[in-house]
Backbone as XML, in Angstrom:
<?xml version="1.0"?>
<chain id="A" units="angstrom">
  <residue number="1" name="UNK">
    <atom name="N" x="6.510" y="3.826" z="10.070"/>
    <atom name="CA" x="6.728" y="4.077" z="8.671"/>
    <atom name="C" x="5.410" y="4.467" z="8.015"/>
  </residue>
  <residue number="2" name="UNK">
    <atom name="N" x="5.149" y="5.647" z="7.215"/>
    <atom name="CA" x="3.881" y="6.133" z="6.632"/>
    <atom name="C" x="4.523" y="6.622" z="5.546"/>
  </residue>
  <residue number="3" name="UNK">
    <atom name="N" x="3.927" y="5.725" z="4.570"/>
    <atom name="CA" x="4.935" y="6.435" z="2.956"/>
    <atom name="C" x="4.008" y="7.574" z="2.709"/>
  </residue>
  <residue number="4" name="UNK">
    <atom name="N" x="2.964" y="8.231" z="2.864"/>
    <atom name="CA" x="2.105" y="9.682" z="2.628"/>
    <atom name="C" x="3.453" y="10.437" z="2.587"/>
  </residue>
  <residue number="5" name="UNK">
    <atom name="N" x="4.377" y="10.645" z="2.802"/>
    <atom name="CA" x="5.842" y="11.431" z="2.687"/>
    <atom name="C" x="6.678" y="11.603" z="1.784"/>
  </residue>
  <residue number="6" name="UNK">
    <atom name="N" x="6.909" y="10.160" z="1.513"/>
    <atom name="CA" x="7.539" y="9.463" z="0.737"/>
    <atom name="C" x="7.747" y="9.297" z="-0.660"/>
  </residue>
  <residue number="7" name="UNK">
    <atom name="N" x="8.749" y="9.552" z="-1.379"/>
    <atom name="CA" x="8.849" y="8.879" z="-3.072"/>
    <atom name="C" x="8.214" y="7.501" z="-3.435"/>
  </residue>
  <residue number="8" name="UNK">
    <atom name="N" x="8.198" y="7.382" z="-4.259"/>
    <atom name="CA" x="7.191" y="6.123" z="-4.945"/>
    <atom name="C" x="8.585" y="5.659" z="-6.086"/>
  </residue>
  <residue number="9" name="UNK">
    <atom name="N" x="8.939" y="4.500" z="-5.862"/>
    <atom name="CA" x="9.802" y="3.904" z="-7.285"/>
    <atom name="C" x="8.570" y="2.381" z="-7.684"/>
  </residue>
  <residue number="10" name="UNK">
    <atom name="N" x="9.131" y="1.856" z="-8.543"/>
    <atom name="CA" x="8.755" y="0.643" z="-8.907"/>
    <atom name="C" x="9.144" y="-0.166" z="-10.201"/>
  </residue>
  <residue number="11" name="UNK">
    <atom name="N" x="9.644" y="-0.935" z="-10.179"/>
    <atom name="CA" x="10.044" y="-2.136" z="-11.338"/>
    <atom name="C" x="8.884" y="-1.653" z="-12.842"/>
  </residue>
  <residue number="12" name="UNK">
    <atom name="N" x="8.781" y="-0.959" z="-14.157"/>
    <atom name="CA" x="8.287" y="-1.142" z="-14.839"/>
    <atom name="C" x="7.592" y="-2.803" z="-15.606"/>
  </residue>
  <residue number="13" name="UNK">
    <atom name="N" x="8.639" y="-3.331" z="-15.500"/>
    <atom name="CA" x="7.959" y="-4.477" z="-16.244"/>
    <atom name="C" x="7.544" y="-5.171" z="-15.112"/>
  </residue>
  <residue number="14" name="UNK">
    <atom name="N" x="7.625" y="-4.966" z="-13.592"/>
    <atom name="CA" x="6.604" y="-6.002" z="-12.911"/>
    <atom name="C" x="5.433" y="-4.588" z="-12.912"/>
  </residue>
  <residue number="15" name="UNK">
    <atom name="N" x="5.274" y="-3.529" z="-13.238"/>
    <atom name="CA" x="4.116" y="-3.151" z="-12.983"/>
    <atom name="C" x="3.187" y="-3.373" z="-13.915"/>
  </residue>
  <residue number="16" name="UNK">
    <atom name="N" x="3.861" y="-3.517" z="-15.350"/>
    <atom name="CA" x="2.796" y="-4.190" z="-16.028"/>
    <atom name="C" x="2.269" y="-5.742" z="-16.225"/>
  </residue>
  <residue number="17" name="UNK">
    <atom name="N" x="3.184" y="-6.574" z="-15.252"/>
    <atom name="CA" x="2.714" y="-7.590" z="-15.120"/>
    <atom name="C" x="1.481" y="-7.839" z="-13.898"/>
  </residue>
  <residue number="18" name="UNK">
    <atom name="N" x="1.276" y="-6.423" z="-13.206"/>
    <atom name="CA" x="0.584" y="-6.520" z="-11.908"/>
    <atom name="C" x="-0.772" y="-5.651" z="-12.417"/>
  </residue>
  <residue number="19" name="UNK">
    <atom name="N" x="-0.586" y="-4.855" z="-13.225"/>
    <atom name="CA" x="-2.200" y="-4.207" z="-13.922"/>
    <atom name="C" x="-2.457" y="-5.655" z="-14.779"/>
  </residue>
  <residue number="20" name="UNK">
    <atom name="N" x="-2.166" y="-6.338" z="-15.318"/>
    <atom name="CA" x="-2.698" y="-7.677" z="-15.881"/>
    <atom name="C" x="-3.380" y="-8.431" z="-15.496"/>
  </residue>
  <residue number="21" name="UNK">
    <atom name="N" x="-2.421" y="-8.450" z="-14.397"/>
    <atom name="CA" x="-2.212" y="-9.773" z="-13.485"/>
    <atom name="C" x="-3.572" y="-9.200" z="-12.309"/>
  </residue>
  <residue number="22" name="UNK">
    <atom name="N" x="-3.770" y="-8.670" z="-12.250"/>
    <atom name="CA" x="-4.569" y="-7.253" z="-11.126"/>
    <atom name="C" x="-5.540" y="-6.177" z="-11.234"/>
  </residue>
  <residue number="23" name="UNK">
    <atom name="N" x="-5.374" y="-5.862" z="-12.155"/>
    <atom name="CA" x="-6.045" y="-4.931" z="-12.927"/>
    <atom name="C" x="-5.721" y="-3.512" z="-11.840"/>
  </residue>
  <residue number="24" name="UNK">
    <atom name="N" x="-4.616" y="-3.357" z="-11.593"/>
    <atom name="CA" x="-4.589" y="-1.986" z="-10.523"/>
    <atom name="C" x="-3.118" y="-2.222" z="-10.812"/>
  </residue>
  <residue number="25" name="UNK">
    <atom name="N" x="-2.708" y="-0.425" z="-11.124"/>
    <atom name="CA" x="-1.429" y="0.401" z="-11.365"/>
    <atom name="C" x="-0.685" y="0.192" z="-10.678"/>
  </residue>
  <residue number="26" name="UNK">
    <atom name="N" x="0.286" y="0.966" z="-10.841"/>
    <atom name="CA" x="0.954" y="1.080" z="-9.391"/>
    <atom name="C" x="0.883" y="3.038" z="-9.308"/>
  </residue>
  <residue number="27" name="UNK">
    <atom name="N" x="0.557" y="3.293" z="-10.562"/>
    <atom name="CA" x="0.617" y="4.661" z="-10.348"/>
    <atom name="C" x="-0.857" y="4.934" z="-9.014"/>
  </residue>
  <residue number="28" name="UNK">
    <atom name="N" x="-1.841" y="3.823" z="-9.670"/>
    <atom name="CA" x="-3.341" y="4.255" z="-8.539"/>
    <atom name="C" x="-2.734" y="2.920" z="-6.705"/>
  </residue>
  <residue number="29" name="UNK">
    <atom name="N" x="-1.710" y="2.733" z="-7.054"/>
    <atom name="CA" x="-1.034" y="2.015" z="-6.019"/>
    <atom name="C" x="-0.735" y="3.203" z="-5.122"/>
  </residue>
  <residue number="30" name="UNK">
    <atom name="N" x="-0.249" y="3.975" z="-5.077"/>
    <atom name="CA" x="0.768" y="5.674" z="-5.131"/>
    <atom name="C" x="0.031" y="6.182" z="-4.463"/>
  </residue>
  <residue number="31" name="UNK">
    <atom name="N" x="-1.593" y="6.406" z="-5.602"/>
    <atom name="CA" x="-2.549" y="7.388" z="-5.121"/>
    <atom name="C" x="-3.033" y="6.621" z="-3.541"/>
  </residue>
  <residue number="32" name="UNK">
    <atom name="N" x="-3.300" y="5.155" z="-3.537"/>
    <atom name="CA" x="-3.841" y="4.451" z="-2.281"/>
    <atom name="C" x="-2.644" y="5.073" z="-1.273"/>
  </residue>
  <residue number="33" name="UNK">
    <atom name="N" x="-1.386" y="5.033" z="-1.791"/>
    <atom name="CA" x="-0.083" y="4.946" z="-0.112"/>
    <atom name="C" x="-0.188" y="6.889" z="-0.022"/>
  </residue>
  <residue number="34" name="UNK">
    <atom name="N" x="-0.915" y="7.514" z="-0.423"/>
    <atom name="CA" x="-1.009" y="8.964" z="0.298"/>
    <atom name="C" x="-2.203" y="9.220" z="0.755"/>
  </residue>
  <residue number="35" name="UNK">
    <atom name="N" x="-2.981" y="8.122" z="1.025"/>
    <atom name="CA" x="-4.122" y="7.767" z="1.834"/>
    <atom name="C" x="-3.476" y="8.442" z="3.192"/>
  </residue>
  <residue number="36" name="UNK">
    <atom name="N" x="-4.203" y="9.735" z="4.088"/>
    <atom name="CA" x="-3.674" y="9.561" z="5.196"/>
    <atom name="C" x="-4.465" y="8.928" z="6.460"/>
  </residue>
  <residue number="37" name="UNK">
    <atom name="N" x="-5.146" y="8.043" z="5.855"/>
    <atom name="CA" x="-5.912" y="7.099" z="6.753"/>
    <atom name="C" x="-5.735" y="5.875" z="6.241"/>
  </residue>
  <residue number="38" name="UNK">
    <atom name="N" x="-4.846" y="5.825" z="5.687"/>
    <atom name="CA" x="-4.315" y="4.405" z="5.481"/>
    <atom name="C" x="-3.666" y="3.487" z="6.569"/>
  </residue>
  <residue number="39" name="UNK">
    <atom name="N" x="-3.603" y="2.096" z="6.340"/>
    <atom name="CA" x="-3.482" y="1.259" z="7.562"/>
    <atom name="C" x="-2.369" y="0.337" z="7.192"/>
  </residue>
  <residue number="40" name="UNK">
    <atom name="N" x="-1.120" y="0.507" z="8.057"/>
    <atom name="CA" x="-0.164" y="-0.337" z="7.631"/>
    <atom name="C" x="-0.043" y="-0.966" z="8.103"/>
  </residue>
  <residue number="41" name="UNK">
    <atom name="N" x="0.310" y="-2.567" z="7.709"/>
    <atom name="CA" x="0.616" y="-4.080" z="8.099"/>
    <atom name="C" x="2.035" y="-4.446" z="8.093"/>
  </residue>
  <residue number="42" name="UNK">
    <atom name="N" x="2.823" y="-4.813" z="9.349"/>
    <atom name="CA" x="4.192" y="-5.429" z="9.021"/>
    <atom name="C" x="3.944" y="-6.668" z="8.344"/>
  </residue>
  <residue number="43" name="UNK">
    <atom name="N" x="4.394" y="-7.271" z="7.433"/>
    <atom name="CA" x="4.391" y="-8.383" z="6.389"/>
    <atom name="C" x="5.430" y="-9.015" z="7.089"/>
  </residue>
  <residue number="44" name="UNK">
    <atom name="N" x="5.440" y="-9.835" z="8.066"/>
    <atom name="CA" x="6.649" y="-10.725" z="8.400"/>
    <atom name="C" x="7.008" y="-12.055" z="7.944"/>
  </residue>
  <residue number="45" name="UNK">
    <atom name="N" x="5.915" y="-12.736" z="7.177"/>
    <atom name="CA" x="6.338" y="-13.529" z="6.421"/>
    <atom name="C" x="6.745" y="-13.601" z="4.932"/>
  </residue>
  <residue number="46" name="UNK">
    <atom name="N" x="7.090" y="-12.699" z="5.014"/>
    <atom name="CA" x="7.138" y="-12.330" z="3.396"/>
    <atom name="C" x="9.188" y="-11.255" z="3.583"/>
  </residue>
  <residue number="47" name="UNK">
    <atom name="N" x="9.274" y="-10.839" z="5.251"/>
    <atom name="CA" x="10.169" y="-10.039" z="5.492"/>
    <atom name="C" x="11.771" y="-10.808" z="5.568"/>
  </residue>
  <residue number="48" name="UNK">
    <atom name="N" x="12.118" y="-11.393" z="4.890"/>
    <atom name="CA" x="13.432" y="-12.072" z="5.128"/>
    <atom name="C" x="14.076" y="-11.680" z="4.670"/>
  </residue>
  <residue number="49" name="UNK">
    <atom name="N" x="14.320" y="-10.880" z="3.358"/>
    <atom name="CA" x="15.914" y="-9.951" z="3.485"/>
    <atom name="C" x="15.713" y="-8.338" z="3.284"/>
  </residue>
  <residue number="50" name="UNK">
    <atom name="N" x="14.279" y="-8.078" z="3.359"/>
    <atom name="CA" x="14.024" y="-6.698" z="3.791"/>
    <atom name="C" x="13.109" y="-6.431" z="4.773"/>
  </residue>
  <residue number="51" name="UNK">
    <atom name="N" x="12.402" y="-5.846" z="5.141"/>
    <atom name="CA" x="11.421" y="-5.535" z="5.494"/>
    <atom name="C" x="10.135" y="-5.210" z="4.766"/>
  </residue>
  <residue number="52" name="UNK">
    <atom name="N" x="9.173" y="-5.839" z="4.519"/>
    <atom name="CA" x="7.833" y="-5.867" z="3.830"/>
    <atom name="C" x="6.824" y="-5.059" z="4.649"/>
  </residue>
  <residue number="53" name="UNK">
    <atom name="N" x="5.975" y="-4.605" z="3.958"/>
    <atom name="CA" x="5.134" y="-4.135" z="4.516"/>
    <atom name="C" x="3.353" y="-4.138" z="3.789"/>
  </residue>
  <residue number="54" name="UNK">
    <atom name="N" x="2.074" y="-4.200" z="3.821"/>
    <atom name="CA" x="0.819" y="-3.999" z="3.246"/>
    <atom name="C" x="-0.049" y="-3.102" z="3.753"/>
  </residue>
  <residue number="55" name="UNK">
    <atom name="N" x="0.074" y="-1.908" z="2.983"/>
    <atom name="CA" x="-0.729" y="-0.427" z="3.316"/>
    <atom name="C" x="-2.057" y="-0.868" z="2.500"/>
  </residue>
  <residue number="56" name="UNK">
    <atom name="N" x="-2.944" y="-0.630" z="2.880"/>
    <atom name="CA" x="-4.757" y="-0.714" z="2.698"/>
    <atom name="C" x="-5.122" y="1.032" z="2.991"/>
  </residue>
  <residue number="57" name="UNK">
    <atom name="N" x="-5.026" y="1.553" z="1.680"/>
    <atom name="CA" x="-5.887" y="2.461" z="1.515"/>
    <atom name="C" x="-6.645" y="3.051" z="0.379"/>
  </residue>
  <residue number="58" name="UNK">
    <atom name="N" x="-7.097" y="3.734" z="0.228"/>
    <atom name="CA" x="-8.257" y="4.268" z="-0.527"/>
    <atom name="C" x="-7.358" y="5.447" z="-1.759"/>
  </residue>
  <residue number="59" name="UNK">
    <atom name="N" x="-7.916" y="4.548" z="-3.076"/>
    <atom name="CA" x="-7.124" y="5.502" z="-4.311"/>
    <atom name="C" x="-9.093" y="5.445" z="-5.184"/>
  </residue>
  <residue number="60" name="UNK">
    <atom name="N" x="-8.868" y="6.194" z="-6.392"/>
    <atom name="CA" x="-10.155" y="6.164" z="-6.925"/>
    <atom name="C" x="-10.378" y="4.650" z="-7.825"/>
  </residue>
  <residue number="61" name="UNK">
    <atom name="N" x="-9.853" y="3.975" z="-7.442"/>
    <atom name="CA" x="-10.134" y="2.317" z="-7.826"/>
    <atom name="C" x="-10.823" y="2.091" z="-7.039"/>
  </residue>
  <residue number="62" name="UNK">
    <atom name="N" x="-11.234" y="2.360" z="-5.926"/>
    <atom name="CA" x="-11.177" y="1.753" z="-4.474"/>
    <atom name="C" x="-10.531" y="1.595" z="-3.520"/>
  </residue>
  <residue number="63" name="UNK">
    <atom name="N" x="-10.847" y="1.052" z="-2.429"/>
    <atom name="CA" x="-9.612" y="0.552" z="-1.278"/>
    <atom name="C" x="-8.620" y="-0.554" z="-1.769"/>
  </residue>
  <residue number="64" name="UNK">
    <atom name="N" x="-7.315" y="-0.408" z="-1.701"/>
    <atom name="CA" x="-6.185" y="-0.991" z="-2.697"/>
    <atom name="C" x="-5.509" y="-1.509" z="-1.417"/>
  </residue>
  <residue number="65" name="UNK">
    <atom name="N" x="-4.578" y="-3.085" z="-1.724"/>
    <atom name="CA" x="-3.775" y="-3.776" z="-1.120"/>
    <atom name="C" x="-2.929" y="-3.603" z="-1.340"/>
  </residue>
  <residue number="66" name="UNK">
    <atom name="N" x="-1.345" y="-2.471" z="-0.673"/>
    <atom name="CA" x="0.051" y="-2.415" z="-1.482"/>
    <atom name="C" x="1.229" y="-2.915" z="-0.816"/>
  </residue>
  <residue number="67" name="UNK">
    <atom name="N" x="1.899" y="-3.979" z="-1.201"/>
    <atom name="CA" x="2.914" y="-4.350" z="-0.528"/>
    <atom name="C" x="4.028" y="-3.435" z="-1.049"/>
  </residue>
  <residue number="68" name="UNK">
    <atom name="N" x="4.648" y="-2.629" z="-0.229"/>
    <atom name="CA" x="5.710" y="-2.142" z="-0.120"/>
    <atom name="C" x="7.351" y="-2.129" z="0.698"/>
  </residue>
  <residue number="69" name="UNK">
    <atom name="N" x="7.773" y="-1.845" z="0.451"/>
    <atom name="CA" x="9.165" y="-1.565" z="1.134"/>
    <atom name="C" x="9.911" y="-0.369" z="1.495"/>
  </residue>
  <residue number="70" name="UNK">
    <atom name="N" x="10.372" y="0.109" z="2.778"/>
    <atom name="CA" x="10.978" y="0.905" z="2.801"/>
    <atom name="C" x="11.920" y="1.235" z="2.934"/>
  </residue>
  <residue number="71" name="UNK">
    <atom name="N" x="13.280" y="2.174" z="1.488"/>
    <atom name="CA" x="14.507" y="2.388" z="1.532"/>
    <atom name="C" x="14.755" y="3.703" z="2.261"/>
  </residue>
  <residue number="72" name="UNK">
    <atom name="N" x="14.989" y="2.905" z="3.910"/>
    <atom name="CA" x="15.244" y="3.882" z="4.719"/>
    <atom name="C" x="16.421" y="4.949" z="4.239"/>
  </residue>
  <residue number="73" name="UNK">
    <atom name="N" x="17.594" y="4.491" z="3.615"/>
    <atom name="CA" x="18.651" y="5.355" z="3.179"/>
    <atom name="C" x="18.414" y="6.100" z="2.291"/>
  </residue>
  <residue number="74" name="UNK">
    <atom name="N" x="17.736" y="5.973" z="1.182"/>
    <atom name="CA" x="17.799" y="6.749" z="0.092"/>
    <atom name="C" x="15.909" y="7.663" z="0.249"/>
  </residue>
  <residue number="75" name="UNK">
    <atom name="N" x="15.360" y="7.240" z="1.133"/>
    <atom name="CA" x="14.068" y="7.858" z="1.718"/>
    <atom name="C" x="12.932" y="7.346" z="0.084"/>
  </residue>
  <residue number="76" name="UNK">
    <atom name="N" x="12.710" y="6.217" z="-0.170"/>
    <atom name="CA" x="12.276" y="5.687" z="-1.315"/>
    <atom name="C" x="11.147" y="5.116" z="-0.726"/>
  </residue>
  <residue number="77" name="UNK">
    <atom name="N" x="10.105" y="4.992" z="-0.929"/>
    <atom name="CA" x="8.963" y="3.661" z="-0.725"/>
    <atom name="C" x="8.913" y="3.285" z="-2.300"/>
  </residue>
  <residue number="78" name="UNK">
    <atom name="N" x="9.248" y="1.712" z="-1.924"/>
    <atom name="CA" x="9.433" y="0.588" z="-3.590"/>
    <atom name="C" x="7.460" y="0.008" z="-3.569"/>
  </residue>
  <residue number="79" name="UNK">
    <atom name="N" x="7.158" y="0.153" z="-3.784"/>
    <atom name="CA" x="5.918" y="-0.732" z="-4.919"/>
    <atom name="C" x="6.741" y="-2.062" z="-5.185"/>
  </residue>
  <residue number="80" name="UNK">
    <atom name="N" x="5.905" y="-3.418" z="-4.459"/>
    <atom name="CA" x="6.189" y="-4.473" z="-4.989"/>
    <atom name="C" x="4.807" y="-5.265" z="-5.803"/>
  </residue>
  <residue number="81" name="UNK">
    <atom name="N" x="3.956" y="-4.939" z="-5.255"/>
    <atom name="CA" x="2.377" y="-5.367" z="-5.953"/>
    <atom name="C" x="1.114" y="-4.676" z="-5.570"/>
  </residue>
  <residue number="82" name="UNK">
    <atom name="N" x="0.456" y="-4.645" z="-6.105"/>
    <atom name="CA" x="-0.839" y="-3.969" z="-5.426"/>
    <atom name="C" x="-2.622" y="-4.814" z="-6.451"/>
  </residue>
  <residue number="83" name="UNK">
    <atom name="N" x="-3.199" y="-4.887" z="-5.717"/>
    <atom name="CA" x="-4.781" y="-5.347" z="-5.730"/>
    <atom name="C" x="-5.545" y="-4.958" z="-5.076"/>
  </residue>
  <residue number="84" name="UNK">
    <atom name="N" x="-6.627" y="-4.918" z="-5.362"/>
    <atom name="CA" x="-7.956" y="-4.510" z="-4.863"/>
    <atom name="C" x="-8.220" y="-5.443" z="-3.391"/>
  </residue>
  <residue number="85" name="UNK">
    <atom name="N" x="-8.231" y="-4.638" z="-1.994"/>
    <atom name="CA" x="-8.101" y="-5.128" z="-0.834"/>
    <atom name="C" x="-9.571" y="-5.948" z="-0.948"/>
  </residue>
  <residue number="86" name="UNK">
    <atom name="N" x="-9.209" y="-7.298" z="-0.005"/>
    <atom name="CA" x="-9.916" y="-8.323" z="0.522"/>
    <atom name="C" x="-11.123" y="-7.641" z="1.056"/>
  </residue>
  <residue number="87" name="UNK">
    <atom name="N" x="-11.734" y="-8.699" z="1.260"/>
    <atom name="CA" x="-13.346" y="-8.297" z="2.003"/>
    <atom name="C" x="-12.848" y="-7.530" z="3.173"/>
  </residue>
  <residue number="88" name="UNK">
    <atom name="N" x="-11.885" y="-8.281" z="4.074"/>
    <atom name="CA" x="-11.554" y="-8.379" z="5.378"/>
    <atom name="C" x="-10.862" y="-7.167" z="5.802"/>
  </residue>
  <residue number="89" name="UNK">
    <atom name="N" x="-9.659" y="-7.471" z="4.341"/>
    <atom name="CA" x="-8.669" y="-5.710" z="4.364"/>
    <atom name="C" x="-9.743" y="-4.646" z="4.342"/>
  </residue>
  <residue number="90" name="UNK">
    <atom name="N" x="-11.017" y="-4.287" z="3.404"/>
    <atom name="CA" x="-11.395" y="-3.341" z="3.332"/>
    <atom name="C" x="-12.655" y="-3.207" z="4.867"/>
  </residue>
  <residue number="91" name="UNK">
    <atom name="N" x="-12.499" y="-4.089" z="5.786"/>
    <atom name="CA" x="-13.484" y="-4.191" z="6.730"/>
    <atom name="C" x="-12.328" y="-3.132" z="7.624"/>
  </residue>
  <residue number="92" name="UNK">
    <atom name="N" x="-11.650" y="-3.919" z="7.991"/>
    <atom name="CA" x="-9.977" y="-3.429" z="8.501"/>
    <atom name="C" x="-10.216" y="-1.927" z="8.379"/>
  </residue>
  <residue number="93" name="UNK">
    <atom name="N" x="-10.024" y="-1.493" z="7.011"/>
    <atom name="CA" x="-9.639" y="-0.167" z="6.687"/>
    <atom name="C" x="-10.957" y="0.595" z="7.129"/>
  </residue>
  <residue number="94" name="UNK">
    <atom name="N" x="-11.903" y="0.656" z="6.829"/>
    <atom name="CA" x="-12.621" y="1.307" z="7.311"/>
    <atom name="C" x="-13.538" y="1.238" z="8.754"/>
  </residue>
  <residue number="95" name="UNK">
    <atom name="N" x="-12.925" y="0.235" z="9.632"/>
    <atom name="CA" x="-12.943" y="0.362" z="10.719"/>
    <atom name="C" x="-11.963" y="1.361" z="11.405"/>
  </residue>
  <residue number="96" name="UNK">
    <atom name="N" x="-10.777" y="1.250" z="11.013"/>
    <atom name="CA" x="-9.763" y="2.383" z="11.147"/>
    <atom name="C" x="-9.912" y="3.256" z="10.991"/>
  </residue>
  <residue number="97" name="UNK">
    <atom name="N" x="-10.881" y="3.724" z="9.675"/>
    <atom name="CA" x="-11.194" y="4.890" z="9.284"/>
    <atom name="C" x="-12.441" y="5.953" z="10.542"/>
  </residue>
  <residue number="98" name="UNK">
    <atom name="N" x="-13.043" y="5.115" z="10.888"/>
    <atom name="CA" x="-14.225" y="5.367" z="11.990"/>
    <atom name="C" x="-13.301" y="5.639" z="13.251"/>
  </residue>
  <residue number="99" name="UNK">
    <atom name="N" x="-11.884" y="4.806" z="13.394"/>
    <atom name="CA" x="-11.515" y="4.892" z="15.220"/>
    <atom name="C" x="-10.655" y="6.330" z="14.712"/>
  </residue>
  <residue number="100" name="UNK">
    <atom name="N" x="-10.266" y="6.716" z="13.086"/>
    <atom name="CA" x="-9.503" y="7.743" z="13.351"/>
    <atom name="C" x="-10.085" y="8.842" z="13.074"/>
  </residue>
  <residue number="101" name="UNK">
    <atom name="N" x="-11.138" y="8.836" z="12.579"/>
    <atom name="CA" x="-12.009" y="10.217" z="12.098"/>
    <atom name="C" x="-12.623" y="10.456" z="13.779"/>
  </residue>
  <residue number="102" name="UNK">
    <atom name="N" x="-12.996" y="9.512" z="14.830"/>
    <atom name="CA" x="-13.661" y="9.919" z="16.252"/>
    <atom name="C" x="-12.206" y="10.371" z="17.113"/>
  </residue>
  <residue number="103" name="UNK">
    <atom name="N" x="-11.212" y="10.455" z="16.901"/>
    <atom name="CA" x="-10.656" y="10.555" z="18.190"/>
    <atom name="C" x="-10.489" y="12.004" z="18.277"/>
  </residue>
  <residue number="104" name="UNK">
    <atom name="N" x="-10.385" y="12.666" z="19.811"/>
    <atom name="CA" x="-10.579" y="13.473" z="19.824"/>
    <atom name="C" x="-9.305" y="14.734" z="19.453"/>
  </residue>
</chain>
């Protein structure tokens, strides 16, 4: 699953509870998931009546944390939250970024 393809929906009133709450959009959420060096995480504890997911990529905020979902039927990627990625996420991501910019 690589939402770079993909539509973008999202809940208005949780997105303004998540620029508050976060200080990051979901519109610069959007710009991070067409990262095409972005790095996706299955979220399995979080996956119990859908499938979850946390893409770590790079929007002009910075490297961004986005939990998403994907509506395989209607071809949708949902925005459920997004923040400014962890020390660790952004170690992650741009280690990825190095194994995918070298390969041949």
């Amino acid at each position: 699953m690589y939402p770079i393809n993909s539509r973008f929906e999202w809940d208005s009133k949780k997105a303004i509870v998540n620029l508050r709450n976060h200080g990051v959009s979901f519109e610069d959420a959007a710009e991070a998931l067409s990262d095409p060096n972005g790095l996706v995480i299955y979220d399995q504890l979080h996956s119990i009546h859908e499938d979850r997911f946390c893409w770590i990529g790079l929007s002009s905020k910075g490297v961004l944390s986005v939990v998403i979902t994907d509506r395989q039927d209607d071809r949708v990627c949902r925005i459920i939250s997004a923040r400014r990625a962890s020390r660790n996420e952004r170690i992650r991501y741009y280690e990825n970024e190095k194994t995918y910019h070298n390969r041949p």
